[in-house]
N, C-alpha and C positions, 0 to 999 in steps of 0.2 A: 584230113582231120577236120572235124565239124566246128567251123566258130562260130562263137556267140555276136558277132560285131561283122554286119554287112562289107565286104568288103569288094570296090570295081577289081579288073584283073591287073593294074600293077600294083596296086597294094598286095594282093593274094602275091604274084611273083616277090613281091620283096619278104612277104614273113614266111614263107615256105623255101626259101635259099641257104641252103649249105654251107658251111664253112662262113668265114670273115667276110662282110659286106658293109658297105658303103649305100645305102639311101639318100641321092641329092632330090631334093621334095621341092618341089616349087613351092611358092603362096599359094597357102588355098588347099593344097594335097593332102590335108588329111595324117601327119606326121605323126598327130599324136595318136590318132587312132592307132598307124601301123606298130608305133612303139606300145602302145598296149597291148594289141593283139600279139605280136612278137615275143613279147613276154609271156603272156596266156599260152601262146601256142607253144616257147620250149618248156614252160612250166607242165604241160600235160607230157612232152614228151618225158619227163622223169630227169632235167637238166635242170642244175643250181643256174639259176639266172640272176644276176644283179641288173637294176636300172639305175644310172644315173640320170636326173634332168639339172638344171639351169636351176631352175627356182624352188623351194621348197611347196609351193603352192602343186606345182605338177608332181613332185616325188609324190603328195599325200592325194594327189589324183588316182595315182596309178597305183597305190593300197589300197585305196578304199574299192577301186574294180578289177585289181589282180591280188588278194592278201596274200594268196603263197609265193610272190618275187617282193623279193626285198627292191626297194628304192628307195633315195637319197640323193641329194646333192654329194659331189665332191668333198664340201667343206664337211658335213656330216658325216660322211660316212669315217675322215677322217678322225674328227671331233670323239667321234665315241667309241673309236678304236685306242683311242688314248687320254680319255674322258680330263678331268678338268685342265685346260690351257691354257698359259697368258702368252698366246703369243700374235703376230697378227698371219693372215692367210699362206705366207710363203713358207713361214716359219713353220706354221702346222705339217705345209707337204711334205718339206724336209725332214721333218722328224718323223712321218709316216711313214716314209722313203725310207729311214733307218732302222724300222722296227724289223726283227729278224724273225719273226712270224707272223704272217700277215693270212686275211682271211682270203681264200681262192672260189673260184666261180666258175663255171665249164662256160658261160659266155656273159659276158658285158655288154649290157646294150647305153647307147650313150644317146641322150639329145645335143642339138647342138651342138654339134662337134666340131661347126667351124669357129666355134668360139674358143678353142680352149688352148691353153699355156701350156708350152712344154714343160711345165712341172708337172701341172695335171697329167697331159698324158703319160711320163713315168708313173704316176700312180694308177692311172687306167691299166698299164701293161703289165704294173706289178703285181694285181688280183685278178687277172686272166687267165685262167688253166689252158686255153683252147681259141674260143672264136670270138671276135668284135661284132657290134651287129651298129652300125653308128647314122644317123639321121641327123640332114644338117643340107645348108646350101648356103656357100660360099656369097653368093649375089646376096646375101642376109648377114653375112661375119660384116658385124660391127663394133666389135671390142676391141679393133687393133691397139688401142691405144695399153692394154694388157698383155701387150707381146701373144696377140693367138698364132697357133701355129697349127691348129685342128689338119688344114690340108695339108700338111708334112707328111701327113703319117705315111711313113711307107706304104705302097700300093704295087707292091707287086702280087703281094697273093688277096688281094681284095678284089673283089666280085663290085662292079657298078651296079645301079639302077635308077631308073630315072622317075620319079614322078612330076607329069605334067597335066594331068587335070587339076581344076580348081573349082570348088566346092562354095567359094565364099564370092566371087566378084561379080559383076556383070562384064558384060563386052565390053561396055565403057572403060572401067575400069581395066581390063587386061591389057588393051591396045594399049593406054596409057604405060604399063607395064615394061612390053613389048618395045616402047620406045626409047625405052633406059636399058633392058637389058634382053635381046631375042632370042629366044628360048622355045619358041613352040608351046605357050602353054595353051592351054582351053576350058575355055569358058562354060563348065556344064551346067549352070544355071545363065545362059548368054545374054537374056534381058532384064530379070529381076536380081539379082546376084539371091543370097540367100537367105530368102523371106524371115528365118527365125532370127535373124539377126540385126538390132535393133540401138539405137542409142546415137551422140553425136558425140566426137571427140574432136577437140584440138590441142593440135601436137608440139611441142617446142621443141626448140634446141640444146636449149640450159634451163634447170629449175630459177634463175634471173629473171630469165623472158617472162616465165610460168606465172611468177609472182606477180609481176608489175600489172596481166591481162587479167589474173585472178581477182586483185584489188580494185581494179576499174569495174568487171562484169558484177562484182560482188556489191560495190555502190550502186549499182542500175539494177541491183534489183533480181538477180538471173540465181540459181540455187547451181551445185555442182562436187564435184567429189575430184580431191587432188593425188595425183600421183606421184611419185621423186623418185627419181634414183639416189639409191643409198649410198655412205660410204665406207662402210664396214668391207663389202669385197659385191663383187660384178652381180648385178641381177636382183640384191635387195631391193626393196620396195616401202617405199614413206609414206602411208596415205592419211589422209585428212580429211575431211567431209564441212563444206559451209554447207550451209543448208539439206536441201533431202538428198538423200544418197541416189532416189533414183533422174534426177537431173541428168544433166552435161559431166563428159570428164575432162579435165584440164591434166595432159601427160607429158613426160618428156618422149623423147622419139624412140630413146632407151627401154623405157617401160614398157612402149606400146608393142613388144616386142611377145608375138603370141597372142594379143588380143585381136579383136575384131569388133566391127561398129557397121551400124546402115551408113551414117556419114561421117567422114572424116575431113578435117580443117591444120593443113600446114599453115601457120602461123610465122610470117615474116622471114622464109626460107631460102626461097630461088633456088637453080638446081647448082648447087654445087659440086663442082665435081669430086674435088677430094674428099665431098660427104656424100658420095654417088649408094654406096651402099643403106647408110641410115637413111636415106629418101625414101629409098624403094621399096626398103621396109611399111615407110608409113603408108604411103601409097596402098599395099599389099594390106595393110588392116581394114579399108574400105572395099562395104560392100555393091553401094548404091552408088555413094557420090563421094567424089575428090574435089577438094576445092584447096586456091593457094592463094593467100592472104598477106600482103603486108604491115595494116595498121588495125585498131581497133574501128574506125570508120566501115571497111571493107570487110572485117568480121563480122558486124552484127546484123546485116540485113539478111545474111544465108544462118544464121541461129534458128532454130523452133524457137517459136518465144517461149519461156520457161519463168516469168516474172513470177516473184511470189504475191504480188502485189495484183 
């Protein structure tokens, strides 16, 4: 079948596969392309397709260049199956969970799937007629703190696939990669990582950190755009803007989750290991350069200068 969206040959193996699959995508691979295509591609075949993503920003990605699959976040799609609610996120699923008619889908395609709660997935199985189609990589589940249980899911009649090229890095950066977690990936842009990719970020740990480096860089003069995690339910987004939006982004490690930058700045981190996963993430958002930081002194000399002044 003819797509509209280039795609190398494991992306084509993954949206052209039969029955329930699993898609573990490295950094860099291209996820969301194949979750769009995957949708485009059962949407032609004449299959009710649903997409779930993580953030509302990617659900209204994937309308505006797929409008005939519906997509939604979880918390949406239950939200307006049972329209106005006071309750908080758990409450919602459960009462979804109890509705005795619920809307069915010949396949559910899900992002991040190593992120999600075993309530969630009772609601994913609940509006499944047929086949899962799920995109997601474990070396990236960093919501344990939300009880994820995404690699639960039964696997026995699920189909792997692996994506290991990467799109976004240089060499520099994958080795780096490689040395937290070996994996075989490659580097198809191996010197420049990928030119259209542009901007500096640095990353925290807690919107605390965020604040204190905000306050200083914003006395010196520097412009930049803030990021938070929210705390209404996993994946909101708080943003803020000192100065021009097109500056510096100041993130937590949480947000940067899906984005990408030419350079990226962990900020007073070290590798921790029990935060092995949230590293590699950030790591993984840098295209050109990775740098690890621990005070304002050792941040400011690898900044573009960005003074308004």
């Amino acid at each position: 079948m003819k797509q509209t969206i280039q795609l190398d040959q494991q992306q084509t193996k993954a949206i052209t596969s039969d029955g329930s699959t699993a898609i573990i995508a490295g950094p860099g691979a291209g996820k969301t392309r194949v979750l769009l295509s995957k949708a485009q591609y059962e949407s032609q075949k004449g299959n009710k397709a649903l997409c779930l993503t993580f953030t509302r920003s990617a659900a209204e990605e994937i309308r505006e260049r797929a409008p005939k699959v519906r997509a939604s976040t979880i918390h949406s799609l239950c939200f307006h199956r049972l329209g106005y609610f006071p309750g908080d996120h758990e409450t919602l699923l459960d009462e979804f969970l109890h509705l005795k008619r619920k809307p069915k889908f010949d396949i559910v395609l899900v992002d991040e799937f190593q992120d999600l709660t075993s309530k969630e997935l009772e609601v994913i199985l609940s509006v499944c007629k047929k086949d899962l189609f799920l995109v997601g990589d474990n070396n990236q589940a960093i919501f344990g703190y939300c009880d994820a249980e995404g690699f639960q899911i039964p696997k026995s009649k699920i189909r792997k696939i692996y994506l290991s090229n990467n799109y976004r890095s240089n060499k520099k950066v994958i080795e780096r990669l490689e040395k937290l977690n070996l994996r075989q990936l490659v580097s198809v842009n191996t010197k420049t990582g990928n030119k259209g990719v542009e901007g500096t970020a640095i990353l925290f740990r807690t919107n605390h950190h965020l604040d204190m480096v905000a306050m200083t860089l914003k006395e010196l003069g520097y412009s930049f755009t803030i990021r938070k995690r929210g705390l209404a339910y996993p994946g909101e987004v708080i943003s803020g803007t000192i100065g021009s939006p097109d500056g510096m982004v100041l993130c937590t490690g949480h947000c940067s989750k899906g984005k990408e930058w030419r350079k990226v700045i962990a900020f007073d981190w070290g590798e921790r290991e029990r935060e092995k996963n949230l590293y590699y993430v950030m790591i993984a958002r840098a295209s050109q350069e990775f740098h690890l930081v621990n005070n304002i002194t050792g941040l400011l000399p690898i900044l573009t200068p960005q003074k308004n002044s």
